[in-house]
Structures are given as C-alpha cells and as structure tokens.
LUMROMAR-107097 format. One record per residue (C-alpha): residue in one letter; residue number from 0; x, y, z. Coordinates in nm, 4 decimals, always signed. Example, Ala and Ser with C-alpha at 12.3 -4.5 7.8 and 13.67 -1.06 7.14 Angstrom:
<atoms>
   lotor   miro         c1         c2         c3
       A      0    +1.2300    -0.4500    +0.7800
       S      1    +1.3670    -0.1060    +0.7140
</atoms>
This chain:
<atoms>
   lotor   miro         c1         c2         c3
       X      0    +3.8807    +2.0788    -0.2182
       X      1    +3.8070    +1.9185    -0.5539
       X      2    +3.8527    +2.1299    -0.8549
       X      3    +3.6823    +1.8878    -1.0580
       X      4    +3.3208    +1.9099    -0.8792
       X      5    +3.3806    +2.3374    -0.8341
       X      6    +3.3988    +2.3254    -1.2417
       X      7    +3.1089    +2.0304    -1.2781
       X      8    +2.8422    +2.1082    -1.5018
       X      9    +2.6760    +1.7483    -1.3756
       X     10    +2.2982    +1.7459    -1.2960
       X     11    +2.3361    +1.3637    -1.2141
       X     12    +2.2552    +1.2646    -0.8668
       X     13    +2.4346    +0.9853    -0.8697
       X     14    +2.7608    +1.2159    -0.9529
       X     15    +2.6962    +1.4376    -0.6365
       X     16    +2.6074    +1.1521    -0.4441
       X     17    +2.9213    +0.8977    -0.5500
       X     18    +3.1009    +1.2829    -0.5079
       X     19    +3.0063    +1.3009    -0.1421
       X     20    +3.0345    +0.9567    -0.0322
       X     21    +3.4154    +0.8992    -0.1742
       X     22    +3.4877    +1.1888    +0.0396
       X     23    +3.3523    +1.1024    +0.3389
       X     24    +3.5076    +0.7657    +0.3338
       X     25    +3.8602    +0.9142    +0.2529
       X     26    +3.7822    +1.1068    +0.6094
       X     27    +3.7695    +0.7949    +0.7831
       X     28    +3.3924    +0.7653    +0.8045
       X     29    +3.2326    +0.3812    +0.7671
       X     30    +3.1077    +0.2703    +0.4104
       X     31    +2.6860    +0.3111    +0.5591
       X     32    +2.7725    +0.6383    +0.7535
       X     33    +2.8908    +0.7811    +0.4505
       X     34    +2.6139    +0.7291    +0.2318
       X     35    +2.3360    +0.8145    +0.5260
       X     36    +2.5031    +1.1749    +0.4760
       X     37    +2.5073    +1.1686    +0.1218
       X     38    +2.1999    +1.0440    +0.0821
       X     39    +2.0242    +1.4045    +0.1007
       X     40    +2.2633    +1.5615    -0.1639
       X     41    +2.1353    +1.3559    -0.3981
       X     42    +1.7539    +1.4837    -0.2944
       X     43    +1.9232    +1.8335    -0.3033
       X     44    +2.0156    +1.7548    -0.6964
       X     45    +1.6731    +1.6330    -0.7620
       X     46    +1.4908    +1.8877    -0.6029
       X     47    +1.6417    +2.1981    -0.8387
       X     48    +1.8118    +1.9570    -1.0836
       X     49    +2.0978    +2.1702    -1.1791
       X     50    +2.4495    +2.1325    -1.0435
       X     51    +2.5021    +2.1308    -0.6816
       X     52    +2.7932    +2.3824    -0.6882
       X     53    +2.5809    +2.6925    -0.8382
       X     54    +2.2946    +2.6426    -0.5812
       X     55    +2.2684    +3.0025    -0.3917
       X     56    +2.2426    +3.0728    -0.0427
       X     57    +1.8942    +3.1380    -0.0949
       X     58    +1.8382    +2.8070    -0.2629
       X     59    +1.9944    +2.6021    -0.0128
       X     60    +1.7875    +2.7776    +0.2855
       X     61    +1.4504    +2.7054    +0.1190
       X     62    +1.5697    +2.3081    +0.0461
       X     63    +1.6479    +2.2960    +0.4005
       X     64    +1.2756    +2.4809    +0.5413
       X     65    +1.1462    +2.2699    +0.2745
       X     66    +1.2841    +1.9503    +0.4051
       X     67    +1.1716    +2.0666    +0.8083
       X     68    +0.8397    +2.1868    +0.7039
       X     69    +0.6802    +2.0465    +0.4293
       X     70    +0.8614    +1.7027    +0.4459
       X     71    +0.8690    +1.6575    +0.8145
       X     72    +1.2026    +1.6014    +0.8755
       X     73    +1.2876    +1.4252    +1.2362
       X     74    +1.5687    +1.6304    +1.4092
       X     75    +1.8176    +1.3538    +1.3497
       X     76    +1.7730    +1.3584    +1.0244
       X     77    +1.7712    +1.7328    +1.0070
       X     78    +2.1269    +1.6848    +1.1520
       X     79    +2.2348    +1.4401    +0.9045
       X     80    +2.1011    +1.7100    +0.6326
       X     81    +2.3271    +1.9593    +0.7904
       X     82    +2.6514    +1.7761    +0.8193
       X     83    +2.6217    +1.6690    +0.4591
       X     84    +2.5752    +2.0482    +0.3164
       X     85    +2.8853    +2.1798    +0.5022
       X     86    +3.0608    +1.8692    +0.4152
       X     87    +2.9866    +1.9419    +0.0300
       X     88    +3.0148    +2.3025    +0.0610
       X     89    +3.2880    +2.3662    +0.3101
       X     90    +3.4995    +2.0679    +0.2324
       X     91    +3.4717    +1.9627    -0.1080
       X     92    +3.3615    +2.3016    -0.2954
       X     93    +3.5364    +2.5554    -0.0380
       X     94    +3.2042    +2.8115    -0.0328
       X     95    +3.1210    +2.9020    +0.2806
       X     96    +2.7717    +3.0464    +0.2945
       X     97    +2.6810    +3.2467    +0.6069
       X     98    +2.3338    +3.0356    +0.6399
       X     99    +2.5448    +2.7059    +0.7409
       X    100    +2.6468    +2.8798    +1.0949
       X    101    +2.2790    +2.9201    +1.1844
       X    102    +2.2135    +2.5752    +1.0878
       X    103    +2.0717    +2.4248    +1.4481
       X    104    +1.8367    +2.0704    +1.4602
       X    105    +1.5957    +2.1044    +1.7588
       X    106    +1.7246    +1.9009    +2.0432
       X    107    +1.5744    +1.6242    +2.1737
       X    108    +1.5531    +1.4006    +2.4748
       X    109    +1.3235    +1.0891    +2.4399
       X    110    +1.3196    +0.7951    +2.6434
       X    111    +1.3829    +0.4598    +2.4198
       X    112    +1.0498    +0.2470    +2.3481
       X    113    +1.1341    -0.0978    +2.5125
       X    114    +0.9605    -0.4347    +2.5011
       X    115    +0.8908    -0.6047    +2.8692
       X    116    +1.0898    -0.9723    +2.8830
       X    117    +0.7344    -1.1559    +2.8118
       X    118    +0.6609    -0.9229    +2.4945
       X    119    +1.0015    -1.0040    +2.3777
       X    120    +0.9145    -1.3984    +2.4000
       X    121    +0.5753    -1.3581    +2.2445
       X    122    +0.7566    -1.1865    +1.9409
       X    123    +1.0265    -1.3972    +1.8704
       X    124    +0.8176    -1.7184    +1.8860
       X    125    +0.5911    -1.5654    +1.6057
       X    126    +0.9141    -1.5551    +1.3715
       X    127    +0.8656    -1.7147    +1.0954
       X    128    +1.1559    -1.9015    +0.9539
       X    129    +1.4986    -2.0345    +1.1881
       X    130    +1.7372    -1.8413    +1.0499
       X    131    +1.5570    -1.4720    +1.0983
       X    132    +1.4143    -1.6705    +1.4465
       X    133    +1.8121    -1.6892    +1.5444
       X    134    +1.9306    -1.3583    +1.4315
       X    135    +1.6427    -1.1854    +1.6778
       X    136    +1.7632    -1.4154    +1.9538
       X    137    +2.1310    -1.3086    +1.9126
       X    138    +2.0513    -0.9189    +1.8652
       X    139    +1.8065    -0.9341    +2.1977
       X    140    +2.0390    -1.1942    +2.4076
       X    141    +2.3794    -0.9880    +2.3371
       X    142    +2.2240    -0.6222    +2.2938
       X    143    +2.3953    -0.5845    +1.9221
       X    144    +2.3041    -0.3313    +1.6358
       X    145    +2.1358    -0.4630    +1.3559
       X    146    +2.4496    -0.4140    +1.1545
       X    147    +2.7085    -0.5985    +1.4343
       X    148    +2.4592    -0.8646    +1.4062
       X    149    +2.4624    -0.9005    +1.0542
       X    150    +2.8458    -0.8895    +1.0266
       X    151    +2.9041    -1.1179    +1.2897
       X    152    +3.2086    -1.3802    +1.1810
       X    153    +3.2383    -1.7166    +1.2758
       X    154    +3.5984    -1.6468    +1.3851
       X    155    +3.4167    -1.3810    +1.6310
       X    156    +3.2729    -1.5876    +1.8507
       X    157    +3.4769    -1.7425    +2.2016
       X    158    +3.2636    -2.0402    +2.2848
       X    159    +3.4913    -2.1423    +2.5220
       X    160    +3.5379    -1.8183    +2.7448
       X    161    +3.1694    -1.7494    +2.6008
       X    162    +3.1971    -1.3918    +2.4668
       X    163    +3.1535    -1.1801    +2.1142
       X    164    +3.4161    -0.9740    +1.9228
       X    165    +3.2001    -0.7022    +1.8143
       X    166    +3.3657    -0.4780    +1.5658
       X    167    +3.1419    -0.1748    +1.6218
       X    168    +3.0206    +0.1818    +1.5351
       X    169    +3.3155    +0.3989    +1.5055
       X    170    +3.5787    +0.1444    +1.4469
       X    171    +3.5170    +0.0524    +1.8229
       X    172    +3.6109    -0.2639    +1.9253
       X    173    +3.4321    -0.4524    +2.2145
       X    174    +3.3438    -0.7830    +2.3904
       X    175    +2.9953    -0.8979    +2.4727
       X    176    +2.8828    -1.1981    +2.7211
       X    177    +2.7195    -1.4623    +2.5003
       X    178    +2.4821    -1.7124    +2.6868
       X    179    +2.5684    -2.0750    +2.6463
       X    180    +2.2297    -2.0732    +2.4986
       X    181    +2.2844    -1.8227    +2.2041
       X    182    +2.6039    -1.9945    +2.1405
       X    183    +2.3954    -2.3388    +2.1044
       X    184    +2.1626    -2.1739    +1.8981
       X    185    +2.4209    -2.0090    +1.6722
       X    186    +2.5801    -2.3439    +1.6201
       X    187    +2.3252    -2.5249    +1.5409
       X    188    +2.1741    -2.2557    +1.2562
       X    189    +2.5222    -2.2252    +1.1272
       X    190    +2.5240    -2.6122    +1.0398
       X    191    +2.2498    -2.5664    +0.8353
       X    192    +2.4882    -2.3443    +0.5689
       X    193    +2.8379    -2.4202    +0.6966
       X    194    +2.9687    -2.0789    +0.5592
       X    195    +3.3164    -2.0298    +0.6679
       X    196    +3.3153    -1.6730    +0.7276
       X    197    +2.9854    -1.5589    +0.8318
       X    198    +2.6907    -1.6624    +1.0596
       X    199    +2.3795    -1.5240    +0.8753
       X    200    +2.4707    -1.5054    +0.5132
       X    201    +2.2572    -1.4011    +0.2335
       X    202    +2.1103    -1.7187    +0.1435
       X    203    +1.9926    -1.6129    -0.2391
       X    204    +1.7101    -1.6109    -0.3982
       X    205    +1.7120    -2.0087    -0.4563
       X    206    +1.8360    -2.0311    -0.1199
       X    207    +2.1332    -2.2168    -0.1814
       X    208    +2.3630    -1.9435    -0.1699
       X    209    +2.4588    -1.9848    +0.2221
       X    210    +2.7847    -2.1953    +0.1952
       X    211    +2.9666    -1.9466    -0.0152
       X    212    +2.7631    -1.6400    +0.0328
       X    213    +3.0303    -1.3174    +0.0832
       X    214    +2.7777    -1.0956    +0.2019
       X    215    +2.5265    -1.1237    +0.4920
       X    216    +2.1558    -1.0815    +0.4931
       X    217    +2.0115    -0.8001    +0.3767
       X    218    +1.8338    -0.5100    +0.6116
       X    219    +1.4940    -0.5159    +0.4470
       X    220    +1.4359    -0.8951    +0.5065
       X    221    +1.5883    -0.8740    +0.8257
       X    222    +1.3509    -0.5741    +0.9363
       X    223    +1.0571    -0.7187    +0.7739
       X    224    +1.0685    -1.0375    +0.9491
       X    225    +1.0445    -0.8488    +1.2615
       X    226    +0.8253    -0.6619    +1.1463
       X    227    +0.5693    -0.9496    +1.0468
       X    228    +0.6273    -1.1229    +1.3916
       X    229    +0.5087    -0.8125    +1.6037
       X    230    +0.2021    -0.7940    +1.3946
       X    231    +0.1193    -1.1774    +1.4358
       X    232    +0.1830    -1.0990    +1.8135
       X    233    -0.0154    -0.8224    +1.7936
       X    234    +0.2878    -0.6667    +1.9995
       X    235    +0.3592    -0.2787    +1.9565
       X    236    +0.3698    -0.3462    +1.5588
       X    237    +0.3752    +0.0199    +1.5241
       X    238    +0.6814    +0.0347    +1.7513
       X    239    +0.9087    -0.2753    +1.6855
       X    240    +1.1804    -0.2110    +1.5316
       X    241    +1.5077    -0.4254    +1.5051
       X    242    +1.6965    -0.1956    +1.7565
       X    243    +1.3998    -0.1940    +2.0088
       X    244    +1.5404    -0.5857    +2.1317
       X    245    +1.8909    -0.3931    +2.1971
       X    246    +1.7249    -0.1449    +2.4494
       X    247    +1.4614    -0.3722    +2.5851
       X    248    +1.8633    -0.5595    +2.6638
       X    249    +1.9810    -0.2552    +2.8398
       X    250    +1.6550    -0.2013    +3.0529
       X    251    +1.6562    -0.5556    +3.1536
       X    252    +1.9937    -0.5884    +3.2556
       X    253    +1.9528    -0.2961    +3.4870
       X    254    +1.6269    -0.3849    +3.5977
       X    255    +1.7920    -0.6879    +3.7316
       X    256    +2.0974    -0.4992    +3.9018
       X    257    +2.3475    -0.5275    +3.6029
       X    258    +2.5601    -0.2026    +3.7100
       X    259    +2.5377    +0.0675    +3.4334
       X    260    +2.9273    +0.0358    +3.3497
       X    261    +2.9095    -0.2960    +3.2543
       X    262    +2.5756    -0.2378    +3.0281
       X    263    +2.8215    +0.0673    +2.9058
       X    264    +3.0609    -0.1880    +2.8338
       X    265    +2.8700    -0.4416    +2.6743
       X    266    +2.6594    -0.1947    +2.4502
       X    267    +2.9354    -0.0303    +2.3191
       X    268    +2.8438    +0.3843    +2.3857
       X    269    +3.1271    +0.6280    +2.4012
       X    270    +2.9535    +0.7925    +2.7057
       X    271    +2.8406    +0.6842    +3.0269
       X    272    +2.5827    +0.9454    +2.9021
       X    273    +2.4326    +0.7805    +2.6506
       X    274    +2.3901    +0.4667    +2.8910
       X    275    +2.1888    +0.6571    +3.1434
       X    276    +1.8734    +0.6914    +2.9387
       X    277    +1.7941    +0.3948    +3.0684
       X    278    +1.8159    +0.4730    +3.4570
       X    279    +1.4483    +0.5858    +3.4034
       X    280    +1.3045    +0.2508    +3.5155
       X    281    +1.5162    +0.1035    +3.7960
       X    282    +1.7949    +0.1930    +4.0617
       X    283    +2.1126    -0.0066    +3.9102
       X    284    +2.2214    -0.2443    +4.1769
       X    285    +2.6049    -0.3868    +4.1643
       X    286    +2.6107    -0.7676    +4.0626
       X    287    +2.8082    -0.9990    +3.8388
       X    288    +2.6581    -0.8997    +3.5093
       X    289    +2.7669    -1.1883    +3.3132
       X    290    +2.6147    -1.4511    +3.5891
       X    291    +2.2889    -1.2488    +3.5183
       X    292    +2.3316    -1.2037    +3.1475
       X    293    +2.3401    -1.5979    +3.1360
       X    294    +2.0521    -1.6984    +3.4422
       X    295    +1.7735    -1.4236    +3.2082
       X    296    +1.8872    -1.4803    +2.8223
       X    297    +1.8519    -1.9008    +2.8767
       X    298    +2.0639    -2.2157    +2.9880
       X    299    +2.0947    -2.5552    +2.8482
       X    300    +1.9027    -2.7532    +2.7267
       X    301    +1.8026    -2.4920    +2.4615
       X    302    +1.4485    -2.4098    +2.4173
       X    303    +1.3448    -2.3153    +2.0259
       X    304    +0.9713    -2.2906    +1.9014
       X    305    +1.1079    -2.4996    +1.6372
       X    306    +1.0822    -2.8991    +1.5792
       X    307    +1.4529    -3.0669    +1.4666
       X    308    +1.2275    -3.1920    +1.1562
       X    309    +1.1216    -2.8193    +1.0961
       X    310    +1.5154    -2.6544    +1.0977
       X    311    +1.5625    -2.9499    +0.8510
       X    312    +1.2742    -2.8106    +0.5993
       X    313    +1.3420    -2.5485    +0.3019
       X    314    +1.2799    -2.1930    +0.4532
       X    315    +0.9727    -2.1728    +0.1874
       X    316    +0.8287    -2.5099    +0.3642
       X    317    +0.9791    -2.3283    +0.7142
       X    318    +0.7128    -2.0455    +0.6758
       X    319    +0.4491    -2.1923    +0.5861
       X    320    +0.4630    -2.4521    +0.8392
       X    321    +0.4754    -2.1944    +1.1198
       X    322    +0.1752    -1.9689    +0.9594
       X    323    -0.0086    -2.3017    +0.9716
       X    324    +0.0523    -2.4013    +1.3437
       X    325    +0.0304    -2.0363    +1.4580
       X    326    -0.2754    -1.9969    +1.2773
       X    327    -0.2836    -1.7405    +0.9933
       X    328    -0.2319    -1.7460    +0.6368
       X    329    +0.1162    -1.7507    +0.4504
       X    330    +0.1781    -1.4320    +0.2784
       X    331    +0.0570    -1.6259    -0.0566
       X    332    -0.2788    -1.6777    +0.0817
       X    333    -0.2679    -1.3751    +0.2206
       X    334    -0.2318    -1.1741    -0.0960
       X    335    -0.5158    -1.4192    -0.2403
       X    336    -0.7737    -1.2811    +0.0108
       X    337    -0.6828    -0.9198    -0.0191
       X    338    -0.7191    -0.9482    -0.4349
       X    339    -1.0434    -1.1230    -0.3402
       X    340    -1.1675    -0.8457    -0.0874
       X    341    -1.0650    -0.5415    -0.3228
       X    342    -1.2823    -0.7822    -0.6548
       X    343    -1.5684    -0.7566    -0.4092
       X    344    -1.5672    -0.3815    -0.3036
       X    345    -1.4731    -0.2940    -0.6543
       X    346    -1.8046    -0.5043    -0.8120
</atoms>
C-alpha cells in the first residue's frame, strides 16, 4: 500500500496512471502489460476528474456500466478494466469495496478469423515497402506476436540449426522452426541497415536511423502497412489484423498434419487449451512438423515480389514504385484526389 497516493490530492491522469503502472511492473508484470491495465485509470481520472482515491462505490459502479453500456466495451477489455480497479484499490490504496467481488466480464468463446494460404500470398505481395514486406513474412512463416517480431535480435536467430529464440509473453522462453527461406529473407533486409542488435529497427523519420537505431519499429506503422495491403488486395480489410497471419500459421500447420503439441510448442500458449481453438477445421495428423513448416513457408531460391534494383531504392522511391506497378495511387496522390472530390461536392 502506498501512503503517498491514499493522501494524494492529484487530479492528474498522468499521476494515477505513472501510479498504476510503477506498481504493476514492481509485481513482475511486462513494461506493455502494465500500461494496457493502467490505461483505464487514467479514463477513470478523466471521467470525474477528481482524485482517484475519494471515488465512492457508487462512482466506480456507474464508470464501469458506463464503460459496458454506453462505450461498448469488448469483454476483454472489460477484464482489463477490472483487474486494474482492484489493482488500484485493493493493492495500492487498501479499500476494498464490496462492488469489486461482483465484478464478472461475459465469457466468450470465438473461433479466430484466419486467412486461407492463397489470401495470405495475395496480401503480402501488395506490401508496400521491403522492410514492412519482410516483417509480415517472418510473423506469418514463424507464427510470432507482433511484439516477438518486433523485438527480434540478431543474436536470436540459429541459421545453422535454423530456429528462433523467442523471448515471449510472460517471460516465456521458446524456440520456433525458421524456414531457410525466412532466414534468406531476414539476411538479406538486415544488410540493408546492418544494425547490430536488431532486425527491424526504427528507421527515423529521414530514414537513416537503421544502423544505430535502439528501438524497433513502431506498432502503428507496422499495423498500418498491413492494413493498406489488405485493402489493395481487397482481402478481409475489415478483418486483417497483424495477429490474423499468426493464426492463419496455426490453422495451416494443422491442416497439413502438424500435431497440435508441436503448434503448442512453437506458438508459445501455456495450455494445450488455448491451442485447440484451432481443431475446428481439420483432424491433426502426426508428422515431422519442422519438415512441413519448411516444404509450405518456401525453399531456396527465395521468391520476393521485389526487384534487387527495388530493395536498393529509398523506402519513399520503394512505395511509390510498387503503387505504380500494382496500379493505384501513392498515398500523396491519393490525398490529392480526395481534396479534389470533397472541392467538388462542396461547390
């Protein structure tokens, strides 16, 4: 308990917030899961602005029916809401209100959207630029989060015995098969920066940052880029998401007889549980899941929908090449013909 936030007078956010996330990290929780549940206390401040610890009961059960009714809150994120209020309350302010044991998110049991092996093709060869065009490939070939991806090291990767290190959720480490032709394709990207620590790092906004970039890409650009490939595909845009490549990975792997341990293995879930959700499209039959893994995700030579003379090109240059040959405009001329459009409707 912290006798410094039960006496706080604060009506900063960012106090509650920078509060809630200190304390969840000194529990042991990672850096991101630690601000996904604090995220919502600093909502909570905003939404009465006055200090979190002389909220009432009362208060804190119309926040919460205001957050499931009016704002629509998805179960999981009605759980995340949850564990953040009894963290603050129960753990950091010691007030235990009565309304935090009938705090319940609906359950729910929904079957992963996944892309067929042909959808996932079309998509990534309407990327626009190498280095997002690589990232996709890796996250779909090896069945990674987006943020495994993102942190992957150069010192992480076995070439020779051809696996990943994956340091993942919950401070789980694991090993993933990586096709000979990911690893091609991550060593040629990675000579176009030469970073010495990581394989996709934040190139800047002059991007020249790459060789001594200490932090990786960002999210948004990395979930954009997706994003703006689906659409071009005309693929599921309302449905791609980065994490939809990881179980379209699963599905395909058991589709072609992969057994469900190994995909256990090799996605990284606690549970054999959580693995199952994907039994709903095909009887698991027992074969050598790294001879598979490398026969579906590609063999040498490597096949790219990119010209040596294109990887070579600014990412700018990269773009707009690839909008050209793919026909449809580059954002620019994009935005051009949408100021032009509203001019018209508007005169």
């Amino acid at each position: 308990m912290s006798n410094e936030a039960k006496t706080s007078s604060s009506r900063d956010p960012k106090y509650w917030y920078g509060l809630a996330v200190e304390n969840f990290i000194l529990q042991g929780k990672s850096k991101r899961t630690a601000e996904t549940y604090s995220r919502e206390l600093r909502l909570l401040t905003r939404h009465y602005d006055k200090p979190l610890n002389q909220l009432t009961e009362d208060e804190i059960r119309k926040y919460v029916v205001h957050r499931k009714v009016e704002c629509g809150l998805h179960p999981t994120s009605m759980r995340v809401l949850f564990c953040g209020l009894k963290f603050l309350y129960r753990g950091i302010l010691g007030i235990d209100y009565p309304v935090f044991e009938s705090m319940r998110a609906q359950s729910e049991h929904r079957l992963p959207d996944v892309l067929t092996r042909n959808e996932v093709v079309t998509v990534l060869n309407h990327v626009s630029t190498f280095h997002f065009y690589t990232f996709f490939r890796l996250v779909y070939t090896c069945g990674l989060r987006l943020s495994e991806a993102l942190n992957l090291r150069v010192q992480d990767i076995d070439g020779n015995r051809g696996f990943l290190k994956i340091y993942g959720k919950g401070a789980k480490d694991r090993y993933v098969p990586l096709p000979p032709a990911t690893y091609q394709l991550l060593r040629l990207y990675w000579k176009t920066h030469r970073n010495a620590r990581l394989i996709f790092p934040a190139l800047g906004r002059d991007l020249k940052e790459g060789p001594s970039s200490k932090r990786p890409m960002s999210l948004s650009s990395v979930q954009g880029a997706l994003k703006d490939a689906a659409r071009a595909a005309n693929v599921k845009p309302e449905k791609v998401r980065t994490h939809i490549l990881r179980h379209s990975y699963a599905t395909h792997l058991l589709e072609a007889g992969v057994s469900i341990r190994a995909i256990q293995d090799y996605l990284g879930h606690a549970s054999l549980e959580q693995t199952m959700v994907y039994l709903h499209l095909t009887a698991p039959k027992y074969k050598d899941g790294v001879a598979v893994i490398n026969s579906m995700m590609g063999r040498v030579p490597l096949m790219i929908p990119f010209a040596p003379e294109d990887i070579a090109r600014p990412i700018s240059q990269q773009a707009a090449m690839r909008c050209r040959r793919l026909g449809r405009p580059p954002k620019s001329m994009k935005k051009a013909i949408q100021a032009h459009s509203a001019g018209r409707r508007t005169a």
